[in-house]
N, C-alpha and C positions, 0 to 999 in steps of 0.2 A: 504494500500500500504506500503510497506516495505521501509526503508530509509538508506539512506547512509551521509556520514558523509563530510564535503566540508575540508579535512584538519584538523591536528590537532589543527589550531587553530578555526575553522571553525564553521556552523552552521549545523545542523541535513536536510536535505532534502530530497523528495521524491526518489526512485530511477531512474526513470523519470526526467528529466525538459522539459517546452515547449519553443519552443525555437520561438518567436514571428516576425522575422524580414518579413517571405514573409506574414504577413496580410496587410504593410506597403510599402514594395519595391521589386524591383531587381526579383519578378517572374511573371510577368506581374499584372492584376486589379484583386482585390479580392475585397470579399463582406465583407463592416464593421459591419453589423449586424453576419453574418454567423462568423469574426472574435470572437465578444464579446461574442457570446454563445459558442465558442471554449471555449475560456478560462476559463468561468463557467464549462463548464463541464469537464472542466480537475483538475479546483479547487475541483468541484464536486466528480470529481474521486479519493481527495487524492496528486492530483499532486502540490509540495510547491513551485516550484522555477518557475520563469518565467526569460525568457530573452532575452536583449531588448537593443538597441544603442541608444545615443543621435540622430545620425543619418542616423536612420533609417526612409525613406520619409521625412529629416530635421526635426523632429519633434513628426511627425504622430502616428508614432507607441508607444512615452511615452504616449501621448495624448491618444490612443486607451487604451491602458491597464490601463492609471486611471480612465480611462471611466468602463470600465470594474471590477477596483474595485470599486468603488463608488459606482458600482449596483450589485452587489454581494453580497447575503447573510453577516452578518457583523461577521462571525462565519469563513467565506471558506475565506473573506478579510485579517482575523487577520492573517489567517496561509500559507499566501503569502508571498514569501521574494523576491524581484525582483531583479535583476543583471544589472547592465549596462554600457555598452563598450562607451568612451567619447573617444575625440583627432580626429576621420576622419575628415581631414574639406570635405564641397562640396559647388560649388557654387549654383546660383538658377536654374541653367539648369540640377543641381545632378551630373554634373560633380566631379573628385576626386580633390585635390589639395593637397593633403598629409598627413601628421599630425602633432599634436601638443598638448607637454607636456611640456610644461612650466606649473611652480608651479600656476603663478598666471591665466594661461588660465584653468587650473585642476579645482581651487577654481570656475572660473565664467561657466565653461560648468557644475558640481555640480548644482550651483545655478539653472540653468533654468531648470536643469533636476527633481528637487524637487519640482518645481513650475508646469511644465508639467503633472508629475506623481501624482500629486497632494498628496504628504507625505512629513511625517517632516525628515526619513530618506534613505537611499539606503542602502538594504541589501548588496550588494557586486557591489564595484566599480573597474573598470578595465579599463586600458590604451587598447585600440582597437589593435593599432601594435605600436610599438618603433618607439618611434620620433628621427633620426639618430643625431640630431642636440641637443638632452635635454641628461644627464646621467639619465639612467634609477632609480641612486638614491635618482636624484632629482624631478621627476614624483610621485614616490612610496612617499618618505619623504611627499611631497605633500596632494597625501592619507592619509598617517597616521597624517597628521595636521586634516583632516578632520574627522577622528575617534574621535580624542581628542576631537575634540570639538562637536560631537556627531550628526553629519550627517551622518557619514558613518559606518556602524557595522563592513564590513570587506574587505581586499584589495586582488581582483585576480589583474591575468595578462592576456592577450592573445597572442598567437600568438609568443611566444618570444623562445628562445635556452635554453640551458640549460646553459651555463655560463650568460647569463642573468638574469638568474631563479636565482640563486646561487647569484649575486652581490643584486637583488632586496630581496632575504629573507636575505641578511646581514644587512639591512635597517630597516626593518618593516615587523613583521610576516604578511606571502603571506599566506592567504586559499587554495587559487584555481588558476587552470593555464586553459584557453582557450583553446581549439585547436582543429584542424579538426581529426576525429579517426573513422576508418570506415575499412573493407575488403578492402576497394582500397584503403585508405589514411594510411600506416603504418608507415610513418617514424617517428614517435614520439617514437616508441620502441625503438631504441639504442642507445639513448644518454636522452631523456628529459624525458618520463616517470619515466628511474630511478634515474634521480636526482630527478624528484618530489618525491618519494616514500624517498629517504635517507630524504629529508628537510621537510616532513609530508604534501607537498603540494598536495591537490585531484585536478584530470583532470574532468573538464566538458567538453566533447566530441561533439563534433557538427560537424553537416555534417553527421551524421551517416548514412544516408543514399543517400551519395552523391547529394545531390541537388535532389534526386527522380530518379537517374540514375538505383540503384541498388533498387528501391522500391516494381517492378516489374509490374507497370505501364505505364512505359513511353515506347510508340511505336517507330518502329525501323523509320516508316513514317512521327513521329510527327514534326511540322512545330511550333518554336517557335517564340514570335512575341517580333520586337526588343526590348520591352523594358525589355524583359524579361533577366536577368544575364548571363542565357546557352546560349544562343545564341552566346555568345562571349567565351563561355569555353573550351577550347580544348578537355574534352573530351566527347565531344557533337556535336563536329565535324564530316562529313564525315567518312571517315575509323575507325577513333578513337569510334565512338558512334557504330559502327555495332563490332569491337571488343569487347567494355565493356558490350554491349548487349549478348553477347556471353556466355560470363562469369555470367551474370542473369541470361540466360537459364538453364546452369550449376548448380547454386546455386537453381533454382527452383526446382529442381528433388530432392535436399536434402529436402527442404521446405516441399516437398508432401509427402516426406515419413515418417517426422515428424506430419504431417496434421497442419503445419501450412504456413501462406502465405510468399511471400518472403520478405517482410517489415518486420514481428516480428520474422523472421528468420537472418536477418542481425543484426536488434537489438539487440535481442538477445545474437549473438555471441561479441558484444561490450560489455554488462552486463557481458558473462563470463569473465574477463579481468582484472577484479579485484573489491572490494570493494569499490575500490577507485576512481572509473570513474564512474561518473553521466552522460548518456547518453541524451542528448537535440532534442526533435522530433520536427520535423516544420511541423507539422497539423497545414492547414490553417482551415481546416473545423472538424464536428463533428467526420465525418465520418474517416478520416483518423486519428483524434485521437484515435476514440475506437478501431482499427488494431493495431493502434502503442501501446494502452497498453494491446493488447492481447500478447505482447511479451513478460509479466511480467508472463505469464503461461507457457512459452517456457523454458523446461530445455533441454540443450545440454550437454549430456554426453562425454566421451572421445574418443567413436567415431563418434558423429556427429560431435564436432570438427574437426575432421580429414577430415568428408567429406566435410565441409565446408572450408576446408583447399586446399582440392585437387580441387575444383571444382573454386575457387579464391584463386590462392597460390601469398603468398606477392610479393609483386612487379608486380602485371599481370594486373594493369588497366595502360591502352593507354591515354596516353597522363598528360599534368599538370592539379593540380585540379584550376588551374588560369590564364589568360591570364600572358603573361611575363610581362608588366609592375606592374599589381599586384604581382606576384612572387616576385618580386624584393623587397618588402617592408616585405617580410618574412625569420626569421631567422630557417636556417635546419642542 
């Protein structure tokens, strides 16, 4: 598998990451055996980065993936670098409660999170969303205490602007920046990709394929069950879900005449996008990881582009990719 670079101060990663959180939460019950052979076989396959929140199921998901290195070949273990988003608080009900980046909450969610994942270090550590109440200089400085002193290899961000981007790499060389980046999700192009590109920071992309909106999977009749995140997404709504289906449809006909499916065909066009964006697939199971890395086969010329262009032209998904209170905890 070919690799890409997390940033110029960064580490070397697969061109792939997996992105772990629905083995754990928010997409209704998955299978934890079917998770940890996921993983293996994406290790299996090449793929280096894994990634993963403190709290994601409170807990569950560090606990799965050290589960899953521990029994991993000690060979596909070494050449794992895991990533992890800290600061969501949730109560015991999973409800949200905000976040939180104070220095010294930074140091103790660290702490459990190495104990969890059962390692001495965390590949890349990152603030989940901005704590409106912490300066972002004071979060990152934080990080970079914890580089020093050799827990942490290297500091993303998520979710943040570009004048944020910019105050936090005047602080502590930033790697990598979070963010959702997909055919429907484009607003990272006009202001925060290219600052990450001026200040050397790479985008790890997620969402790529809208929660499975755009996977080419999801029925226009499917019936999601509450505990599941879309249920509450607007664009999985009523009108809004039969429009962005719309636009699958569309995007399918390019798919077929590439002969490939409409999953490695959205990834894909994420991959074209630059060197610099690491694309994160959430394959809960085997199956939809071996799809999701047949889009390492998928080359899109200049005018499949275009048809993938005309078929979802920017700005054509209905609806937010967040309920509005969510929204509200994001800078655009």
């Amino acid at each position: 598998m070919s690799t890409r670079s997390l940033g110029t101060t960064g580490p070397q990663v697969s061109a792939l990451g997996l992105g772990c959180m629905g083995m754990s939460a928010l997409y209704g019950e998955a299978d934890r055996a079917e998770s940890i052979a996921t993983v293996h076989a994406a290790l299996e396959a090449g793929v280096t980065l894994l990634d993963t929140g403190d709290f994601y199921g409170m807990g569950h998901n560090e606990m799965l993936i050290g589960e899953a290195l521990r029994t991993a070949p000690a060979a596909r273990r070494e050449q794992a670098l895991v990533s992890v988003k800290f600061g969501a608080l949730r109560d015991p009900g999973g409800d949200w409660l905000g976040y939180d980046g104070r220095p010294d909450a930074v140091r103790t969610f660290a702490a459990y999170s190495l104990q969890r994942l059962g390692v001495d270090h965390i590949d890349v550590y990152r603030l989940a969303r901005l704590d409106p109440d912490v300066p972002v200089e004071e979060t990152v400085g934080a990080v970079a205490g914890l580089v020093e002193a050799g827990y942490v290899r290297h500091i993303g961000l998520s979710e943040v602007g570009a004048a944020t981007l910019r105050r936090a790499a005047a602080t502590a060389p930033v790697s990598d920046l979070q963010i959702e980046y997909s055919l429907l999700s484009r607003g990272i192009e006009d202001e925060i990709l290219p600052a990450a590109r001026e200040l050397g920071v790479a985008v790890t992309a997620y969402g790529v394929l809208s929660r499975g909106l755009i996977s080419g999977h999801f029925a226009r009749d499917r019936r999601l069950a509450a505990t599941d995140f879309r249920a509450h997404a607007p664009r999985f709504q009523g009108e809004n879900l039969q429009r962005n289906l719309d636009l699958v449809d569309a995007l399918r006909e390019v798919a077929e005449r590439k002969g490939a499916t409409v999953a490695q065909t959205a990834i894909a066009w994420v991959l074209s996008r630059g060197e610099d964006i690491v694309p994160l697939v959430g394959a809960r199971t085997r199956e939809r990881l071996a799809e999701a890395l047949g889009a390492l086969d998928v080359t899109l010329d200049e005018a499949d582009l275009a048809a993938v262009e005309r078929a979802v032209p920017p700005g054509a998904a209905a609806g937010d990719r967040y309920p509005e209170a969510q929204m509200a905890h994001l800078e655009r």
